[in-house]
N, C-alpha and C positions, 0 to 999 in steps of 0.2 A: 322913423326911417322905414320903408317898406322893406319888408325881408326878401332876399333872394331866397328863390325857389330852388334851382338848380345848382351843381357843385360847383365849387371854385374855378378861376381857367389856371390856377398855377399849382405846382404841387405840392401837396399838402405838408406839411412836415408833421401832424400826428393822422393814422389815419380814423375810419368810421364804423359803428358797427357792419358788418356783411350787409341786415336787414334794411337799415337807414340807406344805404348804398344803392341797393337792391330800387328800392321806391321811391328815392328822388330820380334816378335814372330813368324808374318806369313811366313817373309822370310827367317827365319830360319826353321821352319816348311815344307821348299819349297825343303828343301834337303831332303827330303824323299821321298821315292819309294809310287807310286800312287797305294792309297789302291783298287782300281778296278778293278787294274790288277796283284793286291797279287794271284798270282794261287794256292798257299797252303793254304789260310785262309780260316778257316768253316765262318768267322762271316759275319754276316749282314752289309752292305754296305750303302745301299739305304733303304729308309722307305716313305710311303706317305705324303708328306708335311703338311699334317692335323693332320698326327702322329705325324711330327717334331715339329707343333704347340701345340701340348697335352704337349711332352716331355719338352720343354722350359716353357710352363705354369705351370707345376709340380715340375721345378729342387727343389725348396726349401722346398720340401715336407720330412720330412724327415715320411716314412714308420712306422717304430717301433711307433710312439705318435697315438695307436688307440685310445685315449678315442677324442684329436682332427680331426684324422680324420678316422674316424669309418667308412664310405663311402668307403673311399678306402682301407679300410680291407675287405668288405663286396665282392668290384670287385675281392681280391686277394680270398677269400675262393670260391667264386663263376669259380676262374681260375682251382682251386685246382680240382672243381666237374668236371670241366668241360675234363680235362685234365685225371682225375679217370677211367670217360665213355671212354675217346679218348684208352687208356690202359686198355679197358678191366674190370676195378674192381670187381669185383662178388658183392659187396654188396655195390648199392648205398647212403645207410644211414651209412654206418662205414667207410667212408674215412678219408685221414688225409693225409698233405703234407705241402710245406711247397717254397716258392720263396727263391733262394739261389745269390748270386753275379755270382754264374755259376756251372758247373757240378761238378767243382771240391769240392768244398764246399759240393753239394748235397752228392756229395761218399763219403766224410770222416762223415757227419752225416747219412749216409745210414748205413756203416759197425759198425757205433758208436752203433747204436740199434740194431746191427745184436750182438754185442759183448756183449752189454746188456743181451738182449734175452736168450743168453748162458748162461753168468753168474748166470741169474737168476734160470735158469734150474737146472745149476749143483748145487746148494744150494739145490733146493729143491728135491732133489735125493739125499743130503749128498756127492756128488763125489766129487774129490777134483777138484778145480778150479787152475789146472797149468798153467803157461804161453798160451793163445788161439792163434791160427794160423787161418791163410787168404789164400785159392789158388787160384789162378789166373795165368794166362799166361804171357811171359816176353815183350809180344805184349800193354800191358794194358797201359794206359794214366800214367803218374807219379806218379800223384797223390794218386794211389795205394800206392806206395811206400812210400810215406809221409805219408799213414795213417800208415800203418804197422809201421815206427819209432816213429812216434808223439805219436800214442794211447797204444804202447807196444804191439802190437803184432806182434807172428810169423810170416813173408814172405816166404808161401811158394808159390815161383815164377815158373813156370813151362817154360822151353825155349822151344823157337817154333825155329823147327830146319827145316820146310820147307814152301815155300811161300803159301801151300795150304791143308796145311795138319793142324788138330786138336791135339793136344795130351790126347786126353779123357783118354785113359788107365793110366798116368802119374798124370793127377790129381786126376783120380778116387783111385789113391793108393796112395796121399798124406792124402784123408780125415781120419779125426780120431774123436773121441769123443770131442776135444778140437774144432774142427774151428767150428768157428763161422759163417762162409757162405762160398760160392764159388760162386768169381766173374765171369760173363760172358761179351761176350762185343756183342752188334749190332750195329756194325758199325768200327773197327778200325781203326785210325789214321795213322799206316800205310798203312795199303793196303785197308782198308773200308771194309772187311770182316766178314762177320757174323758166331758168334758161333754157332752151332747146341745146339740151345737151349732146344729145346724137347727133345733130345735123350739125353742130359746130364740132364736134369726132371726126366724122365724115370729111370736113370742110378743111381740117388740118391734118388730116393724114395726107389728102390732095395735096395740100402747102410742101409739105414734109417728103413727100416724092417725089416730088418738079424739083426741091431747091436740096438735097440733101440736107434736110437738116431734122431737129429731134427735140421742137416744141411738144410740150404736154402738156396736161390741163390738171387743174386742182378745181376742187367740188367745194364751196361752202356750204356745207347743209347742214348748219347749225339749227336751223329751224327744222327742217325737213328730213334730217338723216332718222332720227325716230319716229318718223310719220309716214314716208310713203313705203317705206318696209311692208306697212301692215294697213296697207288701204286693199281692199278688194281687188282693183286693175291693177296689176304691175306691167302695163304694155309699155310703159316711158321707161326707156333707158338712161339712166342718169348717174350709174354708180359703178363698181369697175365692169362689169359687163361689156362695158366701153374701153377699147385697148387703150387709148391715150390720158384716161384717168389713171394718174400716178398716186392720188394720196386725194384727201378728202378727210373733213373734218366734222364732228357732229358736238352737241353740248348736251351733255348728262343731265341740264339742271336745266334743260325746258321740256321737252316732249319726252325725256328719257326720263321722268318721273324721279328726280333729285332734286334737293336743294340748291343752292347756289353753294360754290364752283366749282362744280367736274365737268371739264371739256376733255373729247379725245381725238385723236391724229391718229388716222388708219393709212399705213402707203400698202399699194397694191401689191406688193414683192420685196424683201427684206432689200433686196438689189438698189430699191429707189432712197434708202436712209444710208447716205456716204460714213464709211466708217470713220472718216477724218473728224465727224463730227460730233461720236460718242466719246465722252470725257471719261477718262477711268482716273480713281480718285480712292485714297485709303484713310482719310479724314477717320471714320469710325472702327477702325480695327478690320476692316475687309474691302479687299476692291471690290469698289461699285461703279458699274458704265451705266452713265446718265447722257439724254438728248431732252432736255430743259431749259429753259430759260434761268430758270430759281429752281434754288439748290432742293431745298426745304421743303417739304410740302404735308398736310394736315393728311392721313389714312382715310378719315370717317364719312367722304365722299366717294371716296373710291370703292368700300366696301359698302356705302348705300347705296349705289351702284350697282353693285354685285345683289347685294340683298333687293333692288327692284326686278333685276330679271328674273329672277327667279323666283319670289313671289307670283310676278304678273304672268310668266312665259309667253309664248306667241301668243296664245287665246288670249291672254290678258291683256296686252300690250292692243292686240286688235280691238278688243271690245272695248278700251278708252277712247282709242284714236277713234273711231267710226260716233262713238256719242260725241265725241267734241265735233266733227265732223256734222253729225245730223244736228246737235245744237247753233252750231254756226251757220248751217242752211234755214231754222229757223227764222234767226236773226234776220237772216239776207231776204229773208223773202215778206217779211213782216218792214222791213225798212223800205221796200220796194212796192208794198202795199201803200206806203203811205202816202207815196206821189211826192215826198220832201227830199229824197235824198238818192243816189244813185252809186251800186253796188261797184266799186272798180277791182277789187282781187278777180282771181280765176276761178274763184269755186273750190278749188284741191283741197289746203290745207284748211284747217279751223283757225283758218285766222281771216276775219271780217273787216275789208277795208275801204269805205264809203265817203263819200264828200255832197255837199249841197248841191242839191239839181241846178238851182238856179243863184251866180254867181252875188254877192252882196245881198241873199234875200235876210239876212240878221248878221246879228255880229258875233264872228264864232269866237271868238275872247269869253265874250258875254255870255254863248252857248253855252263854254267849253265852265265858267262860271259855278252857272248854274246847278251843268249835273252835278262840280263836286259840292253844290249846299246838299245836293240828294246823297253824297258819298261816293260817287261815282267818278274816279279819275281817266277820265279822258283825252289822248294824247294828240296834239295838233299840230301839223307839222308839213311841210312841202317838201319833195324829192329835186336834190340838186341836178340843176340841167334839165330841170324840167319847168315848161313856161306856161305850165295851164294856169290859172288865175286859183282855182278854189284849195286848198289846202286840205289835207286828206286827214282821217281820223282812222283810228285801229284798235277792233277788240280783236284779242287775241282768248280764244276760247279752249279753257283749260281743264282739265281731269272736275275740280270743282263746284264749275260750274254748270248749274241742272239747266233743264228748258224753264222752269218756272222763273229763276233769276234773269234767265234770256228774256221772257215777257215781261218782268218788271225790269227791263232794262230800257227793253224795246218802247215802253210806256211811260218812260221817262224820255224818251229821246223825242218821242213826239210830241208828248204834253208840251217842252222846254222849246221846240221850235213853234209851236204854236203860240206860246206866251211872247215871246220874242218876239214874231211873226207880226200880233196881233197890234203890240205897241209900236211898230215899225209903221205901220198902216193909220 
């Protein structure tokens, strides 16, 4: 009988030594695709070994017990100022935010006070509080979508029906006296694309003064909140700068140089997080007010966190972002050399998002294949409500990775459509 490799699926009733444990996990563990050369993942990879020493000295910390460890509430409210200023705040005494498992957490309690905020409004006007609605683009992370079912509200979803185009008119005629906000993104996930966020500012204060009412907007810049911080132009207004940005969310564990999962929720003025919705709780021997999802939550991201900004500070944060940035212009312009493939991101972020020039010239299965015999995992996929035929690909260019892995990437990408190419023909 062939011996099983891996551990049992039921549990065990004696158990194994630590080491045994340890190495059948790993060589099972051995069958997965090498996270370094995940080309679609935003997350964080690598961390400073002094980080990694923080992280493991911290794992049994469990976050929520501030009355035992008040210290490390002190570093997280201290993240919250710090990250206020990075976004702009207009008033640095009335912040409020809050460390989340990741962005997605942060947007369903982002929209949670956006829906609040309404509610509260239409009471105190007497209007009738009917079912509230949420706009948003059909581009937006999912998580959208889960809040709209989980919290009962309206999806209104706006389809994006071209790779470069906004549908501002489309959502500017879905707002009504019921939504609750209108989502924007900096940064999307498929193509890393930035909302015009000023002029949809602009475009809803107009709304907001013809109709009395007190729509506002949320920022998802899970990709982008630790990126356009520290690009050289900061002439695009996209963060509270913007009066009608109320709250905005970023993730610690892509561009903010952390491991996976530290997301955070920054609202523009302690005003916009309703106190109806801070929980006070004496489970551990002290009250503690929580605005969470989950109770419970791991320290050792939060304080790698803390320990990335200030290892890296501005200089340092700048001099990653701008190499991932000049790496990704590599890329794009070495894909564009080649005549096989056509650049469709913006340029902004270091995230590189290209599709085949010409539609059925190989079969990106087969492509998508090939690079990973090279190790190479590359992410294929088409943006909902969108009806172009080719299916978009994404590197996402990380702290990492150098220009030299960019040209052995770059020279796998065209060897593999060439070989494909060549048998197609």
């Amino acid at each position: 009988m062939k011996k099983n490799n891996h551990l049992p699926n039921t549990f065990p009733e004696k158990g194994n030594k630590a080491a045994k444990v340890y190495n059948k996990i790993c060589l099972e563990l051995a069958m997965d695709g090498n996270v370094h050369l995940d080309l679609g993942s935003f997350s964080t990879t690598i961390m400073n070994s002094y980080a990694d020493k923080l992280i493991i000295e911290q794992l049994g910390k469990n976050f929520i017990d501030y009355g035992e460890y008040g210290q490390t509430k002190k570093i997280h409210d201290r993240i919250i100022a710090i990250l206020s200023g990075l976004l702009n705040a207009p008033n640095s005494k009335s912040i409020n935010g809050t460390a989340t498992l990741g962005s997605s957490e942060a947007i369903h309690l982002a929209l949670l006070s956006h829906k609040w905020n309404w509610k509260k409004r239409q009471q105190s006007l007497n209007l009738n509080t009917t079912k509230p609605n949420i706009v948003y683009t059909s581009n937006a992370h999912v998580c959208w979508d889960k809040f709209a079912l989980y919290f009962d509200v309206e999806p209104r979803k706006i389809a994006i029906s071209s790779l470069h185009a906004y549908p501002m008119d489309e959502i500017l005629k879905n707002i009504d006296e019921n939504t609750i906000c209108v989502g924007a993104i900096a940064g999307n996930t498929y193509t890393g694309s930035i909302d015009p966020i000023e002029e949809l500012n602009t475009k809803i204060l107009e709304i907001n003064s013809q109709n009395n009412w007190d729509v506002g907007i949320h920022v998802d810049a899970a990709i982008s909140g630790f990126v356009l911080p520290f690009l050289k132009s900061q002439e695009m207004q996209w963060d509270f700068r913007l009066s009608l940005v109320r709250s905005i969310n970023l993730s610690g564990h892509k561009f903010g140089l952390v491991y996976p999962g530290i997301g955070w929720l920054i609202f523009r003025d302690a005003f916009f997080l309703p106190k109806d919705l801070i929980f006070s709780s004496h489970y551990l021997g002290k009250q503690i007010e929580t605005y969470t999802l989950n109770y419970s939550k791991g320290a050792s991201m939060i304080l790698a966190q803390y320990f990335s900004i200030h290892q890296h500070g501005t200089f340092g944060y700048k001099k990653i972002i701008r190499s991932c940035c000049n790496t990704a212009e590599i890329i794009r312009e070495r894909l564009r050399q080649s005549n096989y493939f056509e650049i469709v991101d913006e340029g902004i972020l270091p995230v590189v998002v290209f599709k085949l020039k010409t539609t059925g010239s190989v079969d990106l299965y087969k492509f998508q294949l090939h690079l990973k015999a090279k190790n190479w995992m590359l992410p294929l996929y088409a943006i909902p409500g969108n009806f172009e035929p080719n299916k978009l690909m994404r590197i996402v260019v990380k702290g990492n990775f150098n220009p030299a892995m960019a040209t052995q990437l770059c020279d796998d990408l065209i060897s593999v459509f060439q070989k494909l190419n060549n048998y197609r023909l």
